[in-house]
PALUM-612919 format. One record per residue (C-alpha): z, y, x; residue number from 0; residue in three letters. Coordinates in steps of 0.1 Angstrom, whole numbers, plus 5000, padded with zeros to 4 digits. Layout:
<rs>
     w     v     u    n  res
     Z     Y     X  NUM  ALA
...
</rs>
This chain:
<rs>
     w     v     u    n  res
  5000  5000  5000    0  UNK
  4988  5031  5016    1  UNK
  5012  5066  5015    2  UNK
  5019  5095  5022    3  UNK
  5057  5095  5021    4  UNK
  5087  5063  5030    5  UNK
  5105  5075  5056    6  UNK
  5136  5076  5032    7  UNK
  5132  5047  5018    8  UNK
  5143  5009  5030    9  UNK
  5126  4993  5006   10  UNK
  5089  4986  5000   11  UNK
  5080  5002  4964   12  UNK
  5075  4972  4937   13  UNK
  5037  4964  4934   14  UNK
  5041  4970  4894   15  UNK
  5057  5000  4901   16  UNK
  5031  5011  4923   17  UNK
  5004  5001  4904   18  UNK
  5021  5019  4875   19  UNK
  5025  5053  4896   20  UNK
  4993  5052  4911   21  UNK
  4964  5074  4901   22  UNK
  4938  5061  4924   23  UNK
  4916  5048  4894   24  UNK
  4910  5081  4878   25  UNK
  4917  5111  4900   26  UNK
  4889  5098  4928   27  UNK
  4867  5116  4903   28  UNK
  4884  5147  4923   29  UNK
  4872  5140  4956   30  UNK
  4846  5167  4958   31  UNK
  4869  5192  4951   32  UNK
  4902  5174  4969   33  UNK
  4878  5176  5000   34  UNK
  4868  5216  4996   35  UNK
  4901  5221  4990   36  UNK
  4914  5208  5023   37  UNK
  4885  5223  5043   38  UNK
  4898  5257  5029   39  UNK
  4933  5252  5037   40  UNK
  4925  5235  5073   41  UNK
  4902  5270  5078   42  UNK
  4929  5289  5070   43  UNK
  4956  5270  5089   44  UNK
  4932  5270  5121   45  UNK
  4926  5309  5115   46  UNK
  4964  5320  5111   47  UNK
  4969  5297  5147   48  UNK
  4993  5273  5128   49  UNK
  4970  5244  5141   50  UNK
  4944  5251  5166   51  UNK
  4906  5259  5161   52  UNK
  4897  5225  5172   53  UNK
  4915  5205  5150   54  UNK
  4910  5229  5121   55  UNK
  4870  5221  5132   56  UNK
  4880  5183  5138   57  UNK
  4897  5180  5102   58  UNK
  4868  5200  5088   59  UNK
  4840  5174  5106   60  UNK
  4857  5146  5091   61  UNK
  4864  5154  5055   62  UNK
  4829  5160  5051   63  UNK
  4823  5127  5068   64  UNK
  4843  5111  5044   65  UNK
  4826  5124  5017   66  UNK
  4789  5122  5029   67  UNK
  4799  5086  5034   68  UNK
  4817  5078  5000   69  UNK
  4787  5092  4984   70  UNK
  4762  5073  5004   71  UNK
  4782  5037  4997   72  UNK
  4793  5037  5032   73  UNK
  4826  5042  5020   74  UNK
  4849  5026  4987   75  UNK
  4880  5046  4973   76  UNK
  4900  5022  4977   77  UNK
  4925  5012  4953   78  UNK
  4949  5005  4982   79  UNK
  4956  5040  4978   80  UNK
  4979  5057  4958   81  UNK
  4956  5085  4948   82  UNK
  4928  5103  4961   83  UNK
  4946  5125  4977   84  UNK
  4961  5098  5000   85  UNK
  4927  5081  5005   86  UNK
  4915  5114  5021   87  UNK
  4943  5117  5046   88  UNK
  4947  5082  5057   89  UNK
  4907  5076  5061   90  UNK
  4909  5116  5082   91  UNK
  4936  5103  5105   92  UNK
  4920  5067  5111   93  UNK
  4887  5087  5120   94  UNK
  4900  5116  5141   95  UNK
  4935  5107  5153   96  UNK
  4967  5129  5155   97  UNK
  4944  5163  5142   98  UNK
  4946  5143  5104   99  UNK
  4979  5146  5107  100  UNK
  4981  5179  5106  101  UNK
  4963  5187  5076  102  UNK
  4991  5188  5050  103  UNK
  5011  5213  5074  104  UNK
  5020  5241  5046  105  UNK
  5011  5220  5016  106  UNK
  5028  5199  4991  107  UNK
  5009  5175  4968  108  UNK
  5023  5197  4938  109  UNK
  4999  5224  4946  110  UNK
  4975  5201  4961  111  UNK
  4970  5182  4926  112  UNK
  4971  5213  4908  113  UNK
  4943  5229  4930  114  UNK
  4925  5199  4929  115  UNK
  4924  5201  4885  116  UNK
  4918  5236  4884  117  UNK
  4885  5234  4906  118  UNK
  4876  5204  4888  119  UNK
  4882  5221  4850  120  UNK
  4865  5252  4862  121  UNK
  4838  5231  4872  122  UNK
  4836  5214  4835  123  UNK
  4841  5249  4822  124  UNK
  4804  5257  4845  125  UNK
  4787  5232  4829  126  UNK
  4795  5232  4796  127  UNK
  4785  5270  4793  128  UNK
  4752  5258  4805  129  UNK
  4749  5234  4782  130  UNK
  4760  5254  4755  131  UNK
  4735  5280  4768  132  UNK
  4701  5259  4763  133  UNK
  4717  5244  4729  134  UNK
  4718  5283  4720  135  UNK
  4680  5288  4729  136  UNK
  4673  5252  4709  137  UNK
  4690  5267  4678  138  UNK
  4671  5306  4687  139  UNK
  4636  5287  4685  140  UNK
  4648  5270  4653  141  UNK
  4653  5304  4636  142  UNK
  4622  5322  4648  143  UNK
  4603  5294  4631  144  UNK
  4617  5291  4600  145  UNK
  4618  5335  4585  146  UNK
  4605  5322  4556  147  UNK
  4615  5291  4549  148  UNK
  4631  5288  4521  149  UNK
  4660  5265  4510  150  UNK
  4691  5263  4491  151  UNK
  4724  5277  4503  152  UNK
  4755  5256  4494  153  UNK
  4790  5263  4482  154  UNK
  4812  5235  4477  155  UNK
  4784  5215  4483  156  UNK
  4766  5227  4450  157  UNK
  4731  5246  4453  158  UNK
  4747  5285  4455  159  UNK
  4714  5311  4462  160  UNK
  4688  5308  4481  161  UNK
  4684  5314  4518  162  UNK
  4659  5309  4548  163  UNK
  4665  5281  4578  164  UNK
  4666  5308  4603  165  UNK
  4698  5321  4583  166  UNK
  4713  5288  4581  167  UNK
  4707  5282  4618  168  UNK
  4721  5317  4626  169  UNK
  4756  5308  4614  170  UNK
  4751  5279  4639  171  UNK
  4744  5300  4663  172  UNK
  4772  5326  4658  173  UNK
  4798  5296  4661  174  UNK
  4783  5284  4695  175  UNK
  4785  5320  4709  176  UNK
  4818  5321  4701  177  UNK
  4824  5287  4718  178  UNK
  4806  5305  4750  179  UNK
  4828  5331  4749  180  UNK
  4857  5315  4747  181  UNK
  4851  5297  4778  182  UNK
  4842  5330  4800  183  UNK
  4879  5341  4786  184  UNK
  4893  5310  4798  185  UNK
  4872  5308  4833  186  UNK
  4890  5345  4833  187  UNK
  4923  5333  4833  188  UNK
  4922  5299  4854  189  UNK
  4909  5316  4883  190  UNK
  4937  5324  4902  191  UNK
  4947  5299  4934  192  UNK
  4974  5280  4935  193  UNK
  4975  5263  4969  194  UNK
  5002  5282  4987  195  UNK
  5028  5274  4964  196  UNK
  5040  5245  4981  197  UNK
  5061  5219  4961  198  UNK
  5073  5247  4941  199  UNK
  5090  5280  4963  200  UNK
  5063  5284  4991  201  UNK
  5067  5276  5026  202  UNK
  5079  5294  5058  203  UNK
  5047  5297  5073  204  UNK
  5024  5319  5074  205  UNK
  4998  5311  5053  206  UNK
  4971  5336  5038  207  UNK
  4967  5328  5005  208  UNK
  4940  5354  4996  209  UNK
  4916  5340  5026  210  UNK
  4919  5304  5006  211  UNK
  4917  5318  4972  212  UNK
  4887  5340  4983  213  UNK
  4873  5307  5003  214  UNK
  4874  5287  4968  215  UNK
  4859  5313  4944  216  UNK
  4892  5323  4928  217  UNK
  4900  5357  4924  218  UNK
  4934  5364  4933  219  UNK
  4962  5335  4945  220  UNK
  4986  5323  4914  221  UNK
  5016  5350  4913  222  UNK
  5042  5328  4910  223  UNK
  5051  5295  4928  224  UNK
  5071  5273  4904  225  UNK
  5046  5281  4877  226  UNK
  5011  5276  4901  227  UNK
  5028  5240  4903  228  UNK
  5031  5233  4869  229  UNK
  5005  5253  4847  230  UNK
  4987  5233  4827  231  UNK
  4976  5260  4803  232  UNK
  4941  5262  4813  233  UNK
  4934  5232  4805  234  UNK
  4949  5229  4774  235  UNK
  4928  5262  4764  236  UNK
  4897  5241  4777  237  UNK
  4908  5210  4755  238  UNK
  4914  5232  4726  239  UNK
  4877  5251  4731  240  UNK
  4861  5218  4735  241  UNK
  4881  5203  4705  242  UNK
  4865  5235  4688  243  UNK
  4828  5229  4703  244  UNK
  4833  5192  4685  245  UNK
  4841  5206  4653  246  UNK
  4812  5232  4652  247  UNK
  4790  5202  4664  248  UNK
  4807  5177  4637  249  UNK
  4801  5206  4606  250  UNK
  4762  5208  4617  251  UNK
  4761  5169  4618  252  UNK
  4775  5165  4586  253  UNK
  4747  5181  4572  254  UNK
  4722  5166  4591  255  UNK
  4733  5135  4581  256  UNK
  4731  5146  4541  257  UNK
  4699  5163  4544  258  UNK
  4683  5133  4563  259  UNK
  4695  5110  4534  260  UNK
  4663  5100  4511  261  UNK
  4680  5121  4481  262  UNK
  4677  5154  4503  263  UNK
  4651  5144  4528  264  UNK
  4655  5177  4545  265  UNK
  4652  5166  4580  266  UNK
  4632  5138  4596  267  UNK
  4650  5126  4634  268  UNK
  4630  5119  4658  269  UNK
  4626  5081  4666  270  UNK
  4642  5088  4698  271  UNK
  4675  5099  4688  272  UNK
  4676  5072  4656  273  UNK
  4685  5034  4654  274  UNK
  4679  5010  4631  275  UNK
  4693  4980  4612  276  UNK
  4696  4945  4626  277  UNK
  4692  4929  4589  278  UNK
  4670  4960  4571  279  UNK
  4643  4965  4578  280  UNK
  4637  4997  4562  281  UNK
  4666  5013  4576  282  UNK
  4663  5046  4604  283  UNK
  4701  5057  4608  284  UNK
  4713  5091  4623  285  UNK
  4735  5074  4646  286  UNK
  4735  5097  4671  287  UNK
  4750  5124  4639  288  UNK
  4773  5101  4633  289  UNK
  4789  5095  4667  290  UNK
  4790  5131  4675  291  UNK
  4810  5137  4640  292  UNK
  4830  5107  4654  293  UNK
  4836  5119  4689  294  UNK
  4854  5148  4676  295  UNK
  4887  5131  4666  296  UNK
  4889  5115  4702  297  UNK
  4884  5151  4718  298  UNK
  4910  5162  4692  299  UNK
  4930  5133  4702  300  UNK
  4932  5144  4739  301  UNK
  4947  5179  4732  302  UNK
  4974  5170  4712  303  UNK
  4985  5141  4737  304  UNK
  4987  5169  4768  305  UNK
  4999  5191  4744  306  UNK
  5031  5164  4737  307  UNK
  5031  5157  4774  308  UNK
  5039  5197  4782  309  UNK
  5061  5205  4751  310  UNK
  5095  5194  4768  311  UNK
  5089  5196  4810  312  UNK
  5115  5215  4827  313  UNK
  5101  5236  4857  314  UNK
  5083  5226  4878  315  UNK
  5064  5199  4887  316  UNK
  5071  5164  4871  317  UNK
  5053  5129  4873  318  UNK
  5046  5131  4833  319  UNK
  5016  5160  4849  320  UNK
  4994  5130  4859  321  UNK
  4991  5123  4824  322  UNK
  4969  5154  4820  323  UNK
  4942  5137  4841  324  UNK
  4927  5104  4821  325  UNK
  4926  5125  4785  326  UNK
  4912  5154  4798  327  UNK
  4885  5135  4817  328  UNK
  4876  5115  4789  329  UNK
  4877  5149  4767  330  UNK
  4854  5163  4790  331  UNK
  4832  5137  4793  332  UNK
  4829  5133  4753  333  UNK
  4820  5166  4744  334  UNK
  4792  5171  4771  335  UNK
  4777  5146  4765  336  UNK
  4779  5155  4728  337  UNK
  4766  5189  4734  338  UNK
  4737  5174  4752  339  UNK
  4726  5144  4734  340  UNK
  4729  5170  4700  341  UNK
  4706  5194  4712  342  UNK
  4679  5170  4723  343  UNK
  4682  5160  4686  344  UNK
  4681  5193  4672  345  UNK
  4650  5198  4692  346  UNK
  4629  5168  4686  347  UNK
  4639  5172  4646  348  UNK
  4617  5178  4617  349  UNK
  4623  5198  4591  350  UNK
  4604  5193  4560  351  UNK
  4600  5225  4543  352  UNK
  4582  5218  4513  353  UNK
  4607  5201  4500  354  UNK
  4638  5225  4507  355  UNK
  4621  5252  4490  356  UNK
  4614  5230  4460  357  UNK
  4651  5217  4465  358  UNK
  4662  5261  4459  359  UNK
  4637  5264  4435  360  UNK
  4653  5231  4411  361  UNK
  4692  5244  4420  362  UNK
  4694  5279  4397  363  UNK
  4701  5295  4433  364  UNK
  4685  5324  4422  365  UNK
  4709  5330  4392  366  UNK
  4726  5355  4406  367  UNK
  4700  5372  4407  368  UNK
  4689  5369  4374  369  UNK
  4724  5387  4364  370  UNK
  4717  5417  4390  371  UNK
  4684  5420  4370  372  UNK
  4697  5423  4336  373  UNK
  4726  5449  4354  374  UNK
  4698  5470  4365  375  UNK
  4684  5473  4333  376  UNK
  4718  5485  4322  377  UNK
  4740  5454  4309  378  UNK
  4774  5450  4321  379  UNK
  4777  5428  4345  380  UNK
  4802  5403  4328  381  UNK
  4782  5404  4300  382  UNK
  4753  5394  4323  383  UNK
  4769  5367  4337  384  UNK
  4775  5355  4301  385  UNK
  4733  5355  4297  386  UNK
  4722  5338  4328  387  UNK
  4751  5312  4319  388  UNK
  4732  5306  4287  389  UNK
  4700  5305  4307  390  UNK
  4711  5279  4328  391  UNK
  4722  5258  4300  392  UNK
  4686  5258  4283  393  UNK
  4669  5249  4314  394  UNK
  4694  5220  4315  395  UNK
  4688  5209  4284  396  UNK
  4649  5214  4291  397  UNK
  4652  5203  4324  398  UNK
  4630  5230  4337  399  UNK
  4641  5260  4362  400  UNK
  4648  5298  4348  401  UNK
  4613  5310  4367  402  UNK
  4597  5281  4341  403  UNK
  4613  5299  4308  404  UNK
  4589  5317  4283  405  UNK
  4594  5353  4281  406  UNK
  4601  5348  4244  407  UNK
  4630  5323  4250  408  UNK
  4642  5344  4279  409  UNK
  4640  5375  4250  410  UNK
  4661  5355  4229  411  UNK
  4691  5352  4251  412  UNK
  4687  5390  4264  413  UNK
  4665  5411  4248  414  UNK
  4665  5434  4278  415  UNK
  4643  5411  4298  416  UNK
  4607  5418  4305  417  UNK
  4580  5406  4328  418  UNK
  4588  5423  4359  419  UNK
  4618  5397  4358  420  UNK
  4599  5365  4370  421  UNK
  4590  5388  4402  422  UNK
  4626  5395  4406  423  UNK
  4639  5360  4404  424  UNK
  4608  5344  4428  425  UNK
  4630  5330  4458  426  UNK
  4608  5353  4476  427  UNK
  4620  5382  4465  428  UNK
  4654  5369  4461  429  UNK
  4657  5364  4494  430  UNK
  4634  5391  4510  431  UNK
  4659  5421  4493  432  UNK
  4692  5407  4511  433  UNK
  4683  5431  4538  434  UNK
  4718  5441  4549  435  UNK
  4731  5433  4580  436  UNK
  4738  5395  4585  437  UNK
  4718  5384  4556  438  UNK
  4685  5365  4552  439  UNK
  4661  5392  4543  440  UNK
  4633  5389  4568  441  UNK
  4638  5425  4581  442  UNK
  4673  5416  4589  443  UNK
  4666  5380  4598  444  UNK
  4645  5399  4625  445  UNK
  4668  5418  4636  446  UNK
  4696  5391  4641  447  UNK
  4674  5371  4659  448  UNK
  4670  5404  4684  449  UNK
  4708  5404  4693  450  UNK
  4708  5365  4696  451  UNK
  4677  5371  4724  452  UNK
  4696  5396  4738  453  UNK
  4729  5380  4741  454  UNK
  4716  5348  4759  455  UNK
  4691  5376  4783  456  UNK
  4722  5394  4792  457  UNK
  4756  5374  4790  458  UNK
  4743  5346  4820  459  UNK
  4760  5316  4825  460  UNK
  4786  5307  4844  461  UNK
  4780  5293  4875  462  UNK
  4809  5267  4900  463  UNK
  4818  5286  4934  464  UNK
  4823  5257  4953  465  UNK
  4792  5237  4938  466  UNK
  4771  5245  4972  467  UNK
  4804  5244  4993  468  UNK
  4799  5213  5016  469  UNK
  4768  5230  5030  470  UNK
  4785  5260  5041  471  UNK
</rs>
């Protein structure tokens, strides 16, 4: 059993209880960053003359050895190892002597590990505002196709007025810009440094703390030492705006999964991102809906387990911490995947408009409407709503929509009525005057779609400090 620590001990630790404690089998995904990590802090150590320039440039040589070789195949993490972070020393002092030994001068494995998540969550925090980037330019090309296509907004599931793709889309696009910004707030306030802190009340040497954080991409060093060691609320903000990312994702695959059912037929998915039945034949199943609308409750599920693991931890660090690794990982993994995998379905999806204007056009969505008409002409509007009430009745009963009503019948329930009002209840028109801001008139339609080309032109995305680092 490979460690970093026994000297105090007389005993060899229990193999269960070392397998138990160890975290070799998920934290190796750290390495990357375990390895920048340690090239900044032997820089610094070489450059403030606590260990000399040679072995600062020996310990340097050979982390990037190590992981040149581990990603080659040259070199297994071995589970002989307590955790990554003891793979990397032992390996370093096997290859380059008494100079490996030196490396942890100045540093506990509290602010070790904590360094080591941070760089890794800010890295997952990178990538999923890319991804969430091109799924906002999937759902942009969405909406500049569809102006005018017509189909039926919902309330409470039922058919409420109608609307244009492009507007449904936009509210899609709304939440994921949201989601984005979220995630620059949180990149924000995880980018402070805590290597430095020690175990949790410094050290007594010398260390420059800004030359590491500025080394690493952070912005300033943590403030405090007992808290660098044991702040975990980064990444319970990340796990909370991915748990949010999964319920946007889950609301829009709800629907795609109703509107690709043969009642709605809204949607056709591609064959790529569809499966089928082992005993129908017939069948071509939104699986991919599905899972993400599935996925969410796991993502969910990893929040409120570090959010359990955090609630009662006295200051500073304690072992329960490693229990913010396998959850969040798994969180991480989840929802990029989900955002990818849903935005190649978006993409490659079909919508069939024909029959989501005939879907408004059977639904009374333009009812409403008909009540604003008989208003302008002068009725009250309660008594209006009384009229189109009756009018939706008869066309029940006639199975027909109001647009199909003769004049005469329509003169019958309101005398007011007159020809102009089949122009005025056309979904066209219904939809083309909703020209205030936010709503689906074309003119503002246009105009939405503007700001939403503007926001992805100017806002960028965010981009991991260290992602070139080894080349330095």
């Amino acid at each position: 059993m490979a460690q970093l620590w026994g000297g105090r001990f007389t005993k060899p630790t229990d193999q269960k209880v070392y397998d138990f404690n160890a975290s070799i089998g998920f934290d190796k995904r750290m390495l990357f960053q375990d390895v920048c990590g340690s090239i900044a802090h032997a820089r610094m150590l070489g450059k403030q003359g606590i260990i000399s320039d040679s072995d600062a440039a020996s310990i340097e040589e050979g982390l990037k050895g190590i992981y040149s070789d581990v990603l080659s195949g040259k070199l297994e993490i071995s589970h002989e190892y307590e955790d990554v972070h003891s793979f990397c020393e032992s390996v370093l002092t096997e290859r380059i002597g008494d100079a490996g030994k030196r490396l942890h001068t100045g540093r506990s494995r509290n602010d070790q590990v904590a360094l080591d998540m941070r760089l890794y969550t800010r890295g997952a925090v990178c990538t999923c505002d890319g991804l969430l980037n091109e799924l906002l330019k999937t759902i942009l090309d969405v909406m500049k196709s569809n102006i005018d296509t017509f189909m039926p907004g919902f309330t409470h599931l039922q058919k409420a007025q109608p609307v244009t793709l492009a507007h449904h889309m936009g509210a899609y696009f709304e939440m994921i810009r949201r989601d984005r910004l979220r995630l620059r707030s949180i990149y924000e306030r995880m980018n402070e440094c805590p290597l430095g802190s020690g175990a949790l009340a410094g050290t007594t040497y010398p260390l420059d703390r800004d030359y590491v954080a500025q080394t690493l991409g952070f912005d300033r060093p943590t403030a405090n030492s007992m808290d660098s060691v044991s702040d975990r609320d980064y990444l319970i903000e990340f796990l909370d705006a991915l748990s949010i990312i999964m319920m946007h994702l889950s609301r829009s695959c709800e629907e795609i999964i109703t509107w690709n059912t043969n009642e709605y037929r809204f949607v056709e998915i591609d064959d790529t991102y569809s499966t089928g039945s082992s005993i129908m034949p017939q069948k071509k199943n939104p699986d991919i809906a599905e899972l993400v609308r599935g996925k969410t409750g796991r993502v969910y599920g990893s929040l409120m387990g570090l959010l359990t693991v955090m609630k009662g931890l006295p200051l500073a660090y304690n072992k329960d911490m490693q229990e913010d690794k396998e959850g969040a990982f798994d969180a991480m993994d989840t929802a990029l995947s989900c955002i990818d995998l849903y935005n190649g379905m978006l993409k490659s999806m079909t919508f069939n408009k024909d029959i989501m204007e005939r879907s408004a056009l059977g639904g009374f969505t333009n009812a409403t409407d008909a009540a604003d008409y008989l208003v302008v002409k002068g009725v009250p509007f309660r008594d209006a709503h009384s009229y189109v009430g009756k009018m939706v009745l008869f066309c029940i009963e006639k199975k027909i929509s109001i647009d199909e009503m003769s004049l005469d019948d329509l003169k019958t329930i309101c005398p007011v009525i007159g020809e102009d009002f089949y122009e005025t209840v056309s979904l066209k028109t219904c939809v083309d005057k909703r020209l205030t801001k936010g709503a689906p008139g074309p003119d503002a339609m246009k105009l939405e779609i503007e700001s939403s080309e503007k926001f992805i032109s100017d806002y960028g995305v965010l981009n991991d400090p260290i992602e070139s680092f080894l080349e330095k």
